[in-house]
N, C-alpha and C positions, 0 to 999 in steps of 0.2 A: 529852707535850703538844707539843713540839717537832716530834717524830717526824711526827706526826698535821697540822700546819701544814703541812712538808711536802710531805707526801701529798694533803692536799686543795690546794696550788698545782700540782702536778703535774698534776690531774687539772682543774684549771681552764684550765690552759695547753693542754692536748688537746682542751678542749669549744671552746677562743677559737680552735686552729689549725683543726678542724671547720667552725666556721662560717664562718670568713675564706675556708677553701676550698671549700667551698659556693657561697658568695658569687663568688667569683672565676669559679668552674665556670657559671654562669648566666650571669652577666657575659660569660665568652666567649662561651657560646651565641646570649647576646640579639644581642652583637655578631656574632657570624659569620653571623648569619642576616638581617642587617639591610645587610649590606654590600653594592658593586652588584654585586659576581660571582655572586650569586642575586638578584637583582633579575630577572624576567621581561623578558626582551629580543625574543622569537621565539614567536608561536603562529601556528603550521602548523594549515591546513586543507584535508583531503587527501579525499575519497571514498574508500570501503570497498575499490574495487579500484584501484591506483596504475597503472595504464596509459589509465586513463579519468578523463577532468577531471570538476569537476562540472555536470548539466547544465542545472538550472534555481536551485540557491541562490546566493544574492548573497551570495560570499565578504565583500564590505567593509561589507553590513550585518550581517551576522552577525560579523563582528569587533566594529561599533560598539558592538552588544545585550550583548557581551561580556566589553567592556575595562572595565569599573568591577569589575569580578570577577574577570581575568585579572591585573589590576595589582600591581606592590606584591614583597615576598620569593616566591622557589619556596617559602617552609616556609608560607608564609600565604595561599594561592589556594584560596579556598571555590567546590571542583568542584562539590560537589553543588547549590549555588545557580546557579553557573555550566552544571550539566546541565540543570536546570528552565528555564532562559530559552531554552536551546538549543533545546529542544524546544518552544516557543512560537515559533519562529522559520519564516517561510512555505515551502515545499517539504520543511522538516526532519522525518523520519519516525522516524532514531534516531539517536541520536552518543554516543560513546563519546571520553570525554574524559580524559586522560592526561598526566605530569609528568614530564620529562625533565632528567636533573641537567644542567647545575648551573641553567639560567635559562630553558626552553623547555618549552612547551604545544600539544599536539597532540591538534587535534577530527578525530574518524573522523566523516565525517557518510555515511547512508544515509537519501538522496534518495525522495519519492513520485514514482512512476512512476506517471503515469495513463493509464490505459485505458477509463476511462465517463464521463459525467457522471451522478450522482445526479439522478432527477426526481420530484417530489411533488406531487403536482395540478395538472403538467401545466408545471410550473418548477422552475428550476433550482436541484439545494438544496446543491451541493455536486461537488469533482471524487472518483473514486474510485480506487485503486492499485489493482495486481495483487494483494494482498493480500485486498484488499475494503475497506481503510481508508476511512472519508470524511477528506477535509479542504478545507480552504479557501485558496484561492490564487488569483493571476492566472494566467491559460492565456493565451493567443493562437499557440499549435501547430498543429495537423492536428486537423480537425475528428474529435471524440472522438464515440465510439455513446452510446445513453443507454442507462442502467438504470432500471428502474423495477418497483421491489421493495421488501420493507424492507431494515431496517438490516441485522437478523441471518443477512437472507439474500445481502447482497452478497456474502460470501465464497465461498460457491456460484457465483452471479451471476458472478465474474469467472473464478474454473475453469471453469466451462461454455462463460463464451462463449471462453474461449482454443479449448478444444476446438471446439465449432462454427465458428468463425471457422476453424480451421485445415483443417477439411474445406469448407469452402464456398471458399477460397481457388483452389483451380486450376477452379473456374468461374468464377472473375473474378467473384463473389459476395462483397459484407459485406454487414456490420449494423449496420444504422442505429438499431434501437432492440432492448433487447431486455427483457421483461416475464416476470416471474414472479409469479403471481398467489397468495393466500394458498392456494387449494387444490392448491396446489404444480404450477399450469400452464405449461409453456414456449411463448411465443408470439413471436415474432420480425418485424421487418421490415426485408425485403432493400434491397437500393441500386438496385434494379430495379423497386422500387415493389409488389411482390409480398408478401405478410402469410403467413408459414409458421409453419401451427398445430402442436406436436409433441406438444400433450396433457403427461400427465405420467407415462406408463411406458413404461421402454424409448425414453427418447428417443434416446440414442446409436444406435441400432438405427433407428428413425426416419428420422433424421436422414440415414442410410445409404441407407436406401432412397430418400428424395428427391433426393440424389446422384445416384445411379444411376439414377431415374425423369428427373430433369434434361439427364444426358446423354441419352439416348436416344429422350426424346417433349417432354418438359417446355417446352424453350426453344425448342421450336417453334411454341407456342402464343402469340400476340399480344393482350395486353392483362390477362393473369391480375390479376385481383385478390387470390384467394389459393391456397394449397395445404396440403391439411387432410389430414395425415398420422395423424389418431386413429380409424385403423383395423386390426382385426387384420388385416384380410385386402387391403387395396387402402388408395385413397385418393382424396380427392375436389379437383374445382378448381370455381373461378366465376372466371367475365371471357372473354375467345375473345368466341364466337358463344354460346356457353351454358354454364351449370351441365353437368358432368361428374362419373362418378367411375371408377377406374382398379382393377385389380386388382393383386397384387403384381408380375405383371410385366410392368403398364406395358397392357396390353391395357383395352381403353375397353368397358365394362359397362352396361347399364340402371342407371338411379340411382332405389332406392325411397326416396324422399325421408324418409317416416316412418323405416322401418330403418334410414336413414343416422344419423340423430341419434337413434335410441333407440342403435344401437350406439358412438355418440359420447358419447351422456352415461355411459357404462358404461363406458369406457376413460379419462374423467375422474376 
C-alpha cells in the first residue's frame, strides 16, 4: 500500500511538472510575440519592378486603407484582410503582400496601366488596362482612345489595338476610337478624322494594305471621310471630290456600287 502511494506521487509530480511547463512554454510565447521587437515598425511599398516608382497609386492612401491591419505583432497581421482592401484601393490591379522578420511588411503593388476609355452608349463607363481590365479611377493623363465593345471582348480590344496602333504609328496615324461590333467588326477612327472600315477577316492583312495604300495614294486625297478595306480584291473611299474605289494596288477602278456592297456584306 505504501509502495503504490508512492508511485502514484511520483506520477503526480510529472503530470504538475507537465503542466507548469506547458504553462511556462505559452507564457513565453504569448510574451515573445507581444514584445516591441515584433511590433510592426516598417511597411514598404515598392512596384513590381524596383527601378521604376509607382506611377499613379497614392502610396500614403494606401498605407492609410491599411494600418488598422498592418498594426499590432509580426505573428498577428491578418494579410489576407489586408489583401482584400488592397485590392479595393484605386489604380491597385494586384499586390502581393509579405512579412519580413522580425517587424516589417512589404506590399508588391502592380499598377492599371490604361490604354482606353470604356464607352456605353455613347459615355464613359470606365478606364481600361492593357490587360482589358475595367476599372475605375481618376485619369487626368494624355488623352486616352475609346473602346467600344463589350466587356468579354476588351481583352481582344486592347491586343489588337496595341497591334494597329503600332502599324499606323510611322504614318503619324492613332486612334481615337476604336469599335468592335458583336458581329465581330473592326471599325476604327483615325486622328485625321478619317473612319477605317477593316470588316472582320484578315484584318491584320487589311490593315497592311491600307498602310501601303496610305503611303502611296491615300494621303493625297483631301477630305476622306472614310477607307472601306472589306474587299477581297481592292477597296473603297468617300470624301475628295467623290465616292471611289481602288484595287489591291492602289490603281482607281469604276465603282459598281451594287457589287460593292453585295461583296461587303459577304466579307462581313
Amino acid at each position: 500500500m505504501k509502495y503504490n502511494e508512492r508511485l502514484l506521487s511520483g506520477k503526480s509530480v510529472k503530470l504538475i511538472f507537465l503542466a507548469v511547463s506547458v504553462f511556462l512554454l505559452f507564457a513565453l510565447i504569448r510574451f515573445t510575440m507581444n514584445i516591441s521587437y515584433f511590433q510592426i515598425s516598417t511597411v514598404d511599398v515598392v512596384g513590381i519592378r524596383s527601378d521604376m516608382p509607382l506611377k499613379y497609386v497614392n502610396k500614403e492612401q494606401l498605407f492609410e486603407n491599411l494600418k488598422p491591419h498592418l498594426s499590432g505583432s509580426y505573428f498577428h497581421v491578418d494579410l489576407d484582410t489586408a489583401q482584400q482592401v488592397a485590392m479595393q484601393t484605386e489604380w491597385v490591379s494586384d499586390v502581393k503582400i509579405e512579412k519580413i522578420m522580425p517587424n516589417t511588411v512589404r506590399l508588391t503593388v502592380k499598377e492599371h496601366e490604361p490604354v482606353a476609355r470604356w464607352i456605353r452608349e455613347g459615355h464613359s463607363a470606365g478606364l481600361v488596362d492593357g490587360e482589358g481590365k475595367i476599372f475605375q479611377a481618376a485619369y487626368n493623363g494624355e488623352k486616352l482612345p475609346e473602346f467600344d465593345g463589350e466587356v468579354n471582348v476588351l481583352p481582344q480590344m486592347a491586343q489588337q489595338y496595341k497591334t494597329f496602333a503600332d502599324e499606323l504609328h510611322p504614318l503619324r496615324l492613332g486612334i481615337l476610337r476604336l469599335q468592335y461590333t458583336p458581329r465581330a467588326s473592326w471599325t476604327m477612327m483615325l486622328n485625321n478624322g478619317v473612319e477605317l472600315r477593316l470588316g472582320k477577316q484578315d484584318v491584320n492583312t487589311r490593315m497592311a494594305r491600307f498602310v501601303d495604300a496610305w503611303q502611296h495614294s491615300l494621303n493625297e486625297i483631301n477630305g476622306l471621310d472614310y477607307v472601306d478595306m472589306r474587299y477581297n480584291d481592292g477597296f473603297a473611299t468617300r470624301g475628295g471630290t467623290r465616292p471611289a474605289s481602288f484595287s489591291v494596288d492602289g490603281t482607281e477602278t469604276e465603282q459598281d456600287n451594287n457589287n460593292s456592297n453585295s461583296q461587303i456584306n459577304r466579307d462581313e
